[in-house]
ROVO-137360 format. One record per residue (C-alpha): x, y, z; chain; residue number from 1. Coordinates in Angstrom, 1 decimal. Each point is the difference from the previous one (the first is absolute). Example, Ala and Ser with C-alpha at 12.3 -4.5 7.8 and 13.67 -1.06 7.14 Angstrom:
2
[pt [12.3,-4.5,7.8],'A',1]
[pt [1.4,3.4,-0.7],'A',2]
// end
This chain:
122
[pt [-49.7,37.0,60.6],'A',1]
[pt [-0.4,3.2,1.9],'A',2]
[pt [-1.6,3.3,-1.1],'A',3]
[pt [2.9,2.6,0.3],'A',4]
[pt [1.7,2.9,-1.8],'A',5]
[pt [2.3,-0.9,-2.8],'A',6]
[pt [1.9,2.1,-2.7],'A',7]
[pt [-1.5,0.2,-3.5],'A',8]
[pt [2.1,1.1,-3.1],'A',9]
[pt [-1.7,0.7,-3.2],'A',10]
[pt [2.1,-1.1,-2.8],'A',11]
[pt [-1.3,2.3,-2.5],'A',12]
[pt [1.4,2.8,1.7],'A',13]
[pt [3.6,-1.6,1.3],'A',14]
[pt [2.6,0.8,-2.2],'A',15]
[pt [2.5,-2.1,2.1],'A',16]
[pt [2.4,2.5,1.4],'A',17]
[pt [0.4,-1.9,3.3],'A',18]
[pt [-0.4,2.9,2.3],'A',19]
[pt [-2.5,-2.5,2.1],'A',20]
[pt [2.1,-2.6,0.0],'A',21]
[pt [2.6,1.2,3.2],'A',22]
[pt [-2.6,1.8,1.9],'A',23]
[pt [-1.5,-3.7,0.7],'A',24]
[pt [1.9,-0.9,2.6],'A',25]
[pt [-1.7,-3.4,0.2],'A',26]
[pt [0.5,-1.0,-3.5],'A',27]
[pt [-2.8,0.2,-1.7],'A',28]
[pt [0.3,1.4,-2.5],'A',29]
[pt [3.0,-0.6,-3.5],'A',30]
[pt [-0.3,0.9,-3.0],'A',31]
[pt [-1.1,-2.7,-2.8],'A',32]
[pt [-0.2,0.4,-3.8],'A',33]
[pt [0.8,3.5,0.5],'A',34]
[pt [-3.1,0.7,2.4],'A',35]
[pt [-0.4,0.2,4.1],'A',36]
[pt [-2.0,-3.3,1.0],'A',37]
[pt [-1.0,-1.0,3.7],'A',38]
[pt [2.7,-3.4,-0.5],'A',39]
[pt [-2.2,-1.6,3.8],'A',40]
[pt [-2.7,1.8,1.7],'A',41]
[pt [1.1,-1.9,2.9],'A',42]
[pt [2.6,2.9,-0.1],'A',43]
[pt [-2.0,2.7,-0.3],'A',44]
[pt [-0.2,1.7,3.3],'A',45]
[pt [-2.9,2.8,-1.6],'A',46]
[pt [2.1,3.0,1.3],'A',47]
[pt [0.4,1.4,-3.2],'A',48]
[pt [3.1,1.2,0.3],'A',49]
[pt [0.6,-0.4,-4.1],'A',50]
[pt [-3.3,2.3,-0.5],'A',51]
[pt [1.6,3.4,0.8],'A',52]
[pt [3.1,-0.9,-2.3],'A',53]
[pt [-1.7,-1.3,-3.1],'A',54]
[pt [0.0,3.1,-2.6],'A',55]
[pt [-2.7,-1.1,-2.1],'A',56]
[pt [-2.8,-0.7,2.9],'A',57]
[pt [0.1,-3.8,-1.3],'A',58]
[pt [0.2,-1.5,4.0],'A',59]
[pt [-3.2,0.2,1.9],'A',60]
[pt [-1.4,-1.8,3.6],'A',61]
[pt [-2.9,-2.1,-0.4],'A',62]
[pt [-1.5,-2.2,2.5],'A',63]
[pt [-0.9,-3.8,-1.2],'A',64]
[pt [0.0,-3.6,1.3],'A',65]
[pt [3.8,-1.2,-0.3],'A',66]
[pt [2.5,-2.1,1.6],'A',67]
[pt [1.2,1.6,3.7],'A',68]
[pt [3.3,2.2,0.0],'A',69]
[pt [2.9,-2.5,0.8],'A',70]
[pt [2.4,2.0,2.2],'A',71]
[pt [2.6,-2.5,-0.2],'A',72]
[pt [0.4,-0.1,-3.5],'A',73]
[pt [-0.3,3.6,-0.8],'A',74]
[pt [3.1,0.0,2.6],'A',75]
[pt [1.6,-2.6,-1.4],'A',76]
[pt [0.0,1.8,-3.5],'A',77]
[pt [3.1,1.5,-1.6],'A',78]
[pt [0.6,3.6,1.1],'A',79]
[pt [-0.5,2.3,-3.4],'A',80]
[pt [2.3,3.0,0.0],'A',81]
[pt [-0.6,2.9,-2.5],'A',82]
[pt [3.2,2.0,-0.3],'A',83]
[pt [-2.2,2.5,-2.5],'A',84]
[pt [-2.4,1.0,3.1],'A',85]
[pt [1.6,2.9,1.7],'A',86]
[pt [-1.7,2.9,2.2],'A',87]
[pt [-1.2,2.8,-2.2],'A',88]
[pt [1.9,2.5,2.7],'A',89]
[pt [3.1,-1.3,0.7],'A',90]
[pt [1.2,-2.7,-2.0],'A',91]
[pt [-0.1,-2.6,2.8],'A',92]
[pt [-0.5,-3.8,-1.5],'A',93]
[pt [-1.3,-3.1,2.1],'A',94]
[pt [3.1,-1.3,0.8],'A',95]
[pt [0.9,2.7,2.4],'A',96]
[pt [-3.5,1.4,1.2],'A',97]
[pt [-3.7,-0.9,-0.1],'A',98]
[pt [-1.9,0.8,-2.6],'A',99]
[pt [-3.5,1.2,-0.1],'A',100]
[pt [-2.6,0.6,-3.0],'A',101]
[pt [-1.6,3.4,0.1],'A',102]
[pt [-2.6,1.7,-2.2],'A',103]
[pt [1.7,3.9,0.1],'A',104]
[pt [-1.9,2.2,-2.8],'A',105]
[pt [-1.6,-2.4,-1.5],'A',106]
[pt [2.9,-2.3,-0.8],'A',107]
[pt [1.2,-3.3,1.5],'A',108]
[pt [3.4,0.2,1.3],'A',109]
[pt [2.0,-1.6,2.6],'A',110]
[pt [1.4,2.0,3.0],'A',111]
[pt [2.5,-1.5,3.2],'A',112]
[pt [-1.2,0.6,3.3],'A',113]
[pt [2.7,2.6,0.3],'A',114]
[pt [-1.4,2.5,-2.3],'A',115]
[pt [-3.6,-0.4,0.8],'A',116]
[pt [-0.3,1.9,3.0],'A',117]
[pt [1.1,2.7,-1.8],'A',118]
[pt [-2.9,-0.6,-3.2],'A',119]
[pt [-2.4,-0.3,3.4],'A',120]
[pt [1.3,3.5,2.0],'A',121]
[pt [1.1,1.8,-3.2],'A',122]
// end
């Protein structure tokens, strides 16, 4: 057991939309009994990538005693596409450029790295 950060969901507040779910490029997180669960914190790389796109403030980073981050097996997961996440600017999905979450007037949204520039420089 090591002492590192590790994402935290709070079940009470998940309503199981699965917006965390392709951000986690590792795997981590799926969707079971209509909630977001950590399935292996082995997994669980602590970047929080799922934080910025959870709309009810249900994901959080907490630092505990837990197994160490296997980088083999999170690359050996199953890549997770979400057709649904698009940039809020142009329309661009995953499949044809990356995808970044963005907190832009006080909402989580997703923008490509073609567009932000343009959010940065106005």
């Amino acid at each position: 057991m090591v002492k590192r950060m590790i994402v935290k969901i709070d079940e009470e507040k998940c309503t199981g939309c699965g917006k965390c779910v392709s951000p986690c490029a590792e795997g981590a997180i799926q969707i079971i009994n209509g909630k977001a669960k950590v399935v292996s914190e082995e997994l669980c790389d602590g970047m929080g990538f799922c934080i910025g796109v959870c709309p009810e403030g249900a994901i959080t980073i907490e630092e505990r005693h837990t197994v160490e981050f296997n980088r083999e097996k999170a690359e050996a997961q199953p890549r997770q596409t979400d057709v649904s996440i698009r940039c809020f600017s142009c329309g661009a999905g995953e499949d044809t450029h990356y995808l970044m979450p963005l907190r832009h007037k006080m909402e989580s949204l997703w923008v490509c790295t073609r567009c932000l520039p343009q959010l940065i420089h106005g």
